[in-house]
C-alpha positions as CSV (number, residue, x, y, z in Angstrom):
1,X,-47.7,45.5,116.7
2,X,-44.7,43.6,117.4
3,X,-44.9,41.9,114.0
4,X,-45.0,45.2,112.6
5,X,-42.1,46.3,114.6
6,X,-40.7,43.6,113.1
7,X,-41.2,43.2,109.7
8,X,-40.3,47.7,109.7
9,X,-37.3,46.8,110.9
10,X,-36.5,43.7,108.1
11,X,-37.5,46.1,105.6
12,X,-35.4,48.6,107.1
13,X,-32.4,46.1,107.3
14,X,-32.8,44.9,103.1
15,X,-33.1,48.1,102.1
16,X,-29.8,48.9,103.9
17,X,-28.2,45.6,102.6
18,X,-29.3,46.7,99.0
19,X,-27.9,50.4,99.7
20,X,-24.3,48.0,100.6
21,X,-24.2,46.6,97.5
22,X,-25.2,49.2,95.3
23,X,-22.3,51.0,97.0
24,X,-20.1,48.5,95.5
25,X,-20.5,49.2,91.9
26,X,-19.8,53.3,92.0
27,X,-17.1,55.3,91.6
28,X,-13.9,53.2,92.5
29,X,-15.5,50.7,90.5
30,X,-15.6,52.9,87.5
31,X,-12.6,53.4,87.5
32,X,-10.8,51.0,88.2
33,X,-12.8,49.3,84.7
34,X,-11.6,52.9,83.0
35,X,-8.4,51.6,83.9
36,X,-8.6,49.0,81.2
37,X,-9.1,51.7,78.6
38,X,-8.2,51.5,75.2
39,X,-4.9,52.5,75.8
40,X,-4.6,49.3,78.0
41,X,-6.3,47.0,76.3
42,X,-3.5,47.8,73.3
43,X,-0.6,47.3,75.9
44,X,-1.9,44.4,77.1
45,X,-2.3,43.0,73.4
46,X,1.6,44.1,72.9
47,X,1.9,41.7,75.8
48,X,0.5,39.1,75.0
49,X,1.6,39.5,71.6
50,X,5.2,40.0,72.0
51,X,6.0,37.8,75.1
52,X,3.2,35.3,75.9
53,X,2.2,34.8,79.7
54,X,5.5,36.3,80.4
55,X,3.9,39.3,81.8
56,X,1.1,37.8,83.5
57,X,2.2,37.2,86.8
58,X,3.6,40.9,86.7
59,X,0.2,42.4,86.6
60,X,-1.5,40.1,88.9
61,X,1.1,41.7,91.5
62,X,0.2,45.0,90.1
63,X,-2.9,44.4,92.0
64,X,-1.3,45.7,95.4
65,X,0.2,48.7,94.2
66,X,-3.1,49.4,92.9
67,X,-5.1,48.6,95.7
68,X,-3.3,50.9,97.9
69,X,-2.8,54.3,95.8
70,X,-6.6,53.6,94.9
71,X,-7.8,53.0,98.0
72,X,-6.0,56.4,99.5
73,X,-7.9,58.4,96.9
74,X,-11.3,57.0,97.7
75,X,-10.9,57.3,101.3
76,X,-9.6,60.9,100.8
77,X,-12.9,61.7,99.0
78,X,-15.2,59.8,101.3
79,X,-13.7,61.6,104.4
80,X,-13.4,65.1,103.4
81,X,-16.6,65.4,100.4
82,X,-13.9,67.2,98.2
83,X,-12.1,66.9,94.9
84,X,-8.1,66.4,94.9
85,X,-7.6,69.2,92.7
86,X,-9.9,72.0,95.3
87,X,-8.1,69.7,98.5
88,X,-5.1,70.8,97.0
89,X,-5.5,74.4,96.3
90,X,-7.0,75.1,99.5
91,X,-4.2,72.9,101.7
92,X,-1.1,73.9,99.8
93,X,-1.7,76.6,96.9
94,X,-3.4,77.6,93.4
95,X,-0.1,77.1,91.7
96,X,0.2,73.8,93.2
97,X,-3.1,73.0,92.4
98,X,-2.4,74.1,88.5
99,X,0.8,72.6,88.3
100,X,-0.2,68.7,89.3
101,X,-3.6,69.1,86.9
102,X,-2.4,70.8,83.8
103,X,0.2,68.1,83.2
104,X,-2.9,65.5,83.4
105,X,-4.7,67.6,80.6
106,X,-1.6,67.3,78.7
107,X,-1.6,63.6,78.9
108,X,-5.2,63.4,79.3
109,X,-5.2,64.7,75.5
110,X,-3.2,61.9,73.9
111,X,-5.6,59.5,76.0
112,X,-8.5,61.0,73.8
113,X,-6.1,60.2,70.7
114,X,-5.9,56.6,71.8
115,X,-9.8,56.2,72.8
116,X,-11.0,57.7,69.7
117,X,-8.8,55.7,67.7
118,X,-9.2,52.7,69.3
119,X,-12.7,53.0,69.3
120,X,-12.5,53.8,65.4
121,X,-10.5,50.7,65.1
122,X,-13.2,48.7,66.8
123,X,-16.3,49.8,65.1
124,X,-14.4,49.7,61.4
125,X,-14.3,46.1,62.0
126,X,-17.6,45.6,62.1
127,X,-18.0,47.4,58.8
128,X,-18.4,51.4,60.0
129,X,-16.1,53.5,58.8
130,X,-14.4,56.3,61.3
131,X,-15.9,59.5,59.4
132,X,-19.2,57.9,60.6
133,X,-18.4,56.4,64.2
134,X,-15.9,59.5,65.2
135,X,-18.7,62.1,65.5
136,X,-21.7,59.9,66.7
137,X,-19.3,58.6,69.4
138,X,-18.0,62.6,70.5
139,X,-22.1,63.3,70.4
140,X,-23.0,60.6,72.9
141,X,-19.8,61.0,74.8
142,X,-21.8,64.6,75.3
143,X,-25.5,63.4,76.1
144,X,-23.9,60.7,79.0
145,X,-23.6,63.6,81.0
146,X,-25.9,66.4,79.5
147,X,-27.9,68.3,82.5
148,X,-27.5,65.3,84.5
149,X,-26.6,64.7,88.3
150,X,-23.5,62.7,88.5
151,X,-25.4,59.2,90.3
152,X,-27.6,59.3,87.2
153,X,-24.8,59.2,84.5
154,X,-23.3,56.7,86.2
155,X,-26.0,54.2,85.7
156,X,-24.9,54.3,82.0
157,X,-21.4,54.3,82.9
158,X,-21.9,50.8,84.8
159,X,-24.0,49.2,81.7
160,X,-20.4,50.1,79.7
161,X,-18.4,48.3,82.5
162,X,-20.3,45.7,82.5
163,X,-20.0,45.2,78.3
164,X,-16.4,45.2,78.8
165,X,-16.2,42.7,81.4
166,X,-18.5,40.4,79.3
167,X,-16.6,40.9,76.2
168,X,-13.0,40.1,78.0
169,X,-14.0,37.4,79.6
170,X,-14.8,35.7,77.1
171,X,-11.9,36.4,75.3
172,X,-10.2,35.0,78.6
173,X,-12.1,31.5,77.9
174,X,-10.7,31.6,74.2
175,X,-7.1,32.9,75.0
176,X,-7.0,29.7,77.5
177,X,-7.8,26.8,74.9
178,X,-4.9,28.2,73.5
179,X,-1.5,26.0,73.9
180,X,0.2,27.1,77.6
181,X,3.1,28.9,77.7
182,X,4.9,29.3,80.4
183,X,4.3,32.1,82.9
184,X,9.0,32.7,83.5
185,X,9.8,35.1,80.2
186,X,11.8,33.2,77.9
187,X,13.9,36.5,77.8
188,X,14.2,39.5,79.8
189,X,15.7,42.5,76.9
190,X,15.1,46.2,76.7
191,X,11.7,45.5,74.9
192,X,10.2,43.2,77.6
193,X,11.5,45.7,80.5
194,X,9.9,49.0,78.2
195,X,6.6,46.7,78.1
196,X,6.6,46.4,82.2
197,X,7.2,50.1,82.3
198,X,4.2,50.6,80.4
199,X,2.0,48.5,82.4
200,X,2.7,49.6,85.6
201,X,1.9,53.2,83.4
202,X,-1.1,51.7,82.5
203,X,-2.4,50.1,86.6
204,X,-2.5,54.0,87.8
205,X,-3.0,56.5,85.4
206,X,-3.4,60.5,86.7
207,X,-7.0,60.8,86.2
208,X,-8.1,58.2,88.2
209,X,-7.3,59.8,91.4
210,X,-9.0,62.9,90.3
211,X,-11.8,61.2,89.5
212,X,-12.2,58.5,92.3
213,X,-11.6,61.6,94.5
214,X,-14.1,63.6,93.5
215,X,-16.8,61.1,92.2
216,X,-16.5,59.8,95.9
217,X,-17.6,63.2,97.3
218,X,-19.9,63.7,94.6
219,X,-21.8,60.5,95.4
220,X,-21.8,61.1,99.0
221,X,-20.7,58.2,101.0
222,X,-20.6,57.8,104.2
223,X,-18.2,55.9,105.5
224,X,-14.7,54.9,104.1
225,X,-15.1,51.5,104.4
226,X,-17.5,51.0,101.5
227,X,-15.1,53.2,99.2
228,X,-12.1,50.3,100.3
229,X,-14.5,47.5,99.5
230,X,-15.2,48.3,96.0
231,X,-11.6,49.5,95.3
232,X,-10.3,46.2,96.3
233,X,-13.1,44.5,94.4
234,X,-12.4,46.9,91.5
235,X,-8.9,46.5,91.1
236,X,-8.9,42.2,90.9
237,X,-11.3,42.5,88.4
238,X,-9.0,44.8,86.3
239,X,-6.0,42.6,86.5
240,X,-8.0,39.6,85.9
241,X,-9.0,41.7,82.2
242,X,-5.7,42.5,81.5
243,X,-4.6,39.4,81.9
244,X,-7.8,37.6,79.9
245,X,-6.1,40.1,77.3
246,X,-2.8,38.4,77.3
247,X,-4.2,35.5,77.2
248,X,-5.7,36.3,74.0
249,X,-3.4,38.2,72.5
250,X,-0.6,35.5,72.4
251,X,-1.6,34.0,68.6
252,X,-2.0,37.2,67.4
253,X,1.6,37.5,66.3
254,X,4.5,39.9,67.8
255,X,4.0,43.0,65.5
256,X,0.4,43.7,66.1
257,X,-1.1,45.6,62.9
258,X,-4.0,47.7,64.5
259,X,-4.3,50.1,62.0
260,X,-4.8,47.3,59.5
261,X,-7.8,46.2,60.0
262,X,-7.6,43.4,57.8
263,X,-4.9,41.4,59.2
264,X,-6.2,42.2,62.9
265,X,-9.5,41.0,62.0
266,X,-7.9,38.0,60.5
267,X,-5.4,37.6,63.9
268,X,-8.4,37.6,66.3
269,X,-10.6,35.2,64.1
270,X,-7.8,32.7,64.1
271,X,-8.1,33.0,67.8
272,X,-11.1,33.2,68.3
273,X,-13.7,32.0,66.4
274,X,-16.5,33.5,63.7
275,X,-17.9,35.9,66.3
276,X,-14.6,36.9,67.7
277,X,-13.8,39.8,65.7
278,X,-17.6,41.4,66.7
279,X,-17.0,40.7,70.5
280,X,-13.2,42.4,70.6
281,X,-15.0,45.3,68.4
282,X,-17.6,45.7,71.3
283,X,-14.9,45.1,74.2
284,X,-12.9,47.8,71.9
285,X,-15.4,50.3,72.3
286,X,-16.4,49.7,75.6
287,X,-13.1,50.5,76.5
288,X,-12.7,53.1,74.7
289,X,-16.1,55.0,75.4
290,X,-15.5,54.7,79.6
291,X,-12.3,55.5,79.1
292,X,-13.1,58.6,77.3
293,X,-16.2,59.9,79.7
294,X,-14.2,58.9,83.0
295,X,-11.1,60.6,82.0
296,X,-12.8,63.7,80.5
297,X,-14.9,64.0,83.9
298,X,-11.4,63.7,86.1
299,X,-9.9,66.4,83.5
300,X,-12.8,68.9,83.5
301,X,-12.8,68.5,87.6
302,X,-9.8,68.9,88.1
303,X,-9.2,71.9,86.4
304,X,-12.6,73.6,88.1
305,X,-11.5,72.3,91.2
306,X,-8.1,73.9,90.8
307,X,-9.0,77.3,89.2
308,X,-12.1,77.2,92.1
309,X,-14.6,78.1,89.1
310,X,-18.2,77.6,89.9
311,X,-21.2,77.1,87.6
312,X,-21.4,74.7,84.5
313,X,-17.9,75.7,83.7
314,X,-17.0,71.9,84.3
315,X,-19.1,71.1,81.4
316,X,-18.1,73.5,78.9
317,X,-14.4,72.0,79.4
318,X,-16.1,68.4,78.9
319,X,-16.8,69.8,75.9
320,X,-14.3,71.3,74.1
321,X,-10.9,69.2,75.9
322,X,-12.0,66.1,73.6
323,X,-12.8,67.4,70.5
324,X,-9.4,68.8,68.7
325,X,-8.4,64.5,69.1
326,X,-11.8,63.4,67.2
327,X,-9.7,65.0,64.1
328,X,-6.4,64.2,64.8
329,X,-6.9,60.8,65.1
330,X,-7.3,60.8,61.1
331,X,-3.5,61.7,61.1
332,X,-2.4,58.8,63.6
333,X,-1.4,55.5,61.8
334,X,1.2,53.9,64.8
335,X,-1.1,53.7,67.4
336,X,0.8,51.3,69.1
337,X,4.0,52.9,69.5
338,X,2.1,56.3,70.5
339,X,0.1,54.1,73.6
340,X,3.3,52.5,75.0
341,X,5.3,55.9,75.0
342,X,1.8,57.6,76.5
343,X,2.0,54.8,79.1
344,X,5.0,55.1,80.3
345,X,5.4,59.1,80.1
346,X,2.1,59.0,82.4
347,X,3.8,57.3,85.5
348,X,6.1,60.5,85.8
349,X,2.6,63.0,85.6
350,X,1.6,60.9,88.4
351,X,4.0,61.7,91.1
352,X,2.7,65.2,91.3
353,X,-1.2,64.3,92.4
354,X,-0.2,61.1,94.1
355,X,2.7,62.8,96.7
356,X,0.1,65.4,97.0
357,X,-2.7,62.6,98.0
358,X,-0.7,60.8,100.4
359,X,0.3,64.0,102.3
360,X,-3.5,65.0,102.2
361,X,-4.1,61.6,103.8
362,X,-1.8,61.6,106.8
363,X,-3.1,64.8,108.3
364,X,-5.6,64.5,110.5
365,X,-6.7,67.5,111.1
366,X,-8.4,67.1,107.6
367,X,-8.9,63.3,107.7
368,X,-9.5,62.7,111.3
369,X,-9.8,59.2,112.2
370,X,-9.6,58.2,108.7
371,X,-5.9,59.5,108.5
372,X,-3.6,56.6,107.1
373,X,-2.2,54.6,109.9
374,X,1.5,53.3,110.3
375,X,0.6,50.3,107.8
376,X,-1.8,52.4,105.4
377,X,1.0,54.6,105.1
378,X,4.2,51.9,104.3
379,X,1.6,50.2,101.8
380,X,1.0,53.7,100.2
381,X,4.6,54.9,100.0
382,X,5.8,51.7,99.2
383,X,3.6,51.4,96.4
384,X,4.0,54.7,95.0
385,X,8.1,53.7,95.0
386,X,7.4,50.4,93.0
387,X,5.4,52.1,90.3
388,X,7.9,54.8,89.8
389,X,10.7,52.6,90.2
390,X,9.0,51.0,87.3
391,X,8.9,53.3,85.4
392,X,12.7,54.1,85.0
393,X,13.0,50.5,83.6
394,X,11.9,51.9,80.2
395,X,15.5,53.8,79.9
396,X,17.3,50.8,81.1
């Protein structure tokens, strides 16, 4: 009996241990690999492109910042089992709920411009033209999540996440056979300071508190401390692909041609390799595709959560908030210039949801003992500061 008891109790313990570490790959982890969207991945390319390693040891250090505004939004979700944008409404008001989501649908829209593009870009490399890849993409953009429970489209969701790490990392191996440059900026102009801007645009983007928020609750965790665990894990890892980006970026030349698919095709395979060209397609993609699901889920939350509409009312907006960009991308040819602006513009939508976060997560009569202490909050506000603070650079 005792041997029983025992072995029970081992059995009890692995499955708990395997419960741990599936907790790790969830939400915050999601995320924090939709942060390297396509609109990232094309920033980060400008980069590398335009200044070398300059930038490099810029977003390593982006790493706090994004930490602690992250971590705030999973804890939020984890200790109160809502959504920021239904949190909000029913702490402060309806109109304050509206106000700090409609501005992320706004953006939210010109992030679907950049994915679809992006993605369009990617797969026309490897010899599929957009009128073909645009609508097959929107379709299974649709099915991910088609009369399914959140934990089960998420299972897809982390087989994406995982392509995209795969694919950057080995760009990351190629980029650093490259000659070294040196991580000091030979210069520091107007361009370089519009290109930190717009990476500090790109570490926190709007959606992903709505959706680490929500997802949290909606995956049911509990305790806070396995939401801080994957954030923290989540957020080295998407530095450490920005920066493999960079790094293979800097022989591409300054002016980056993505809407000529030749010459980018030619750039990558010079540094590269033969099946370099297939990989950054697939990275591409990747990016683009969790980009597009994650962001569409925080968008179609937050404005059910905000408007407190029940039903499948979330899904129809799923729906239909994508679509008008699967055509307009057709009409976009400077994709670049349209992602650095859409960077930048996004850390001013983000004051709105993040002021309203942090305020959520120093009360405790809604956060009880997970309300931020002295330190949580001076690393909260503090970050907050530094990205916006960033942000201003750009009309230096």
């Amino acid at each position: 009996m005792a041997s029983s008891s025992r072995t029970a109790t081992a059995f009890e313990g692995l499955k708990l241990h395997i419960t741990e570490v599936r907790n790790v790959f969830g939400p915050a982890w999601l995320v924090m690999m939709a942060d390297v969207d396509a609109a990232s991945v094309i920033t980060a390319m400008q980069s590398g492109a335009s200044y070398k390693y300059g930038l490099v040891l810029i977003l390593l250090v982006l790493i706090m910042p994004l930490y602690f505004i992250m971590e705030v939004a999973g804890r939020v979700g984890a200790a109160t089992r809502k959504g920021l944008g239904e949190l909000v409404r029913e702490n402060f008001s309806k109109r304050l709920a509206l106000i700090i989501s409609l501005p992320m649908a706004v953006t939210d829209f010109l992030s679907y411009v950049a994915e679809y593009a992006a993605m369009a870009v990617g797969l026309k490399l490897v010899g599929i033209p957009p009128i073909v890849s645009l609508p097959i993409i929107y379709a299974i953009h649709i099915l991910v999540v088609f009369k399914q429970e959140y934990a089960k489209a998420e299972k897809y969701l982390l087989v994406v996440s995982l392509v995209l790490l795969l694919a950057y990392i080995f760009f990351m191996t190629k980029g650093m056979s490259l000659p070294y440059h040196s991580l000091i900026p030979s210069k520091i102009d107007k361009d370089f300071l519009f290109l930190v801007a717009a990476n500090v645009g790109a570490v926190v983007m709007p959606f992903m508190l709505f959706y680490q928020t929500s997802a949290t609750a909606k995956k049911g965790y509990h305790s806070v401390t396995g939401t801080r665990t994957e954030t923290l894990i989540g957020a080295i890892f998407s530095e450490i692909i920005m920066v493999a980006i960079v790094f293979a970026s800097v022989g591409l030349g300054r002016n980056i041609a993505i809407s000529d698919n030749s010459s980018l095709s030619d750039a990558i395979l010079n540094v590269g390799g033969t099946y370099a060209p297939y990989v950054f397609a697939i990275g591409l993609v990747a990016a683009g595709f969790l980009g597009l699901v994650v962001i569409s889920l925080a968008g179609s939350w937050g404005v059910v959560e905000a408007l407190n509409l029940k039903g499948n009312t979330w899904f129809k907006i799923y729906i239909a908030e994508s679509l008008p960009a699967v055509v307009l991308v057709f009409f976009f040819h400077d994709l670049i210039g349209l992602v650095l602006t859409l960077m930048v513009a996004l850390i001013f939508v983000l004051i709105g949801p993040v002021i309203a976060m942090g305020l959520l997560a120093q009360n405790k009569m809604l956060m009880g003992k997970h309300a931020l202490g002295a330190f949580d909050r001076i690393a909260f506000w503090g970050s907050v500061v530094v990205v916006v603070a960033c942000g201003l650079l750009a009309f230096v």
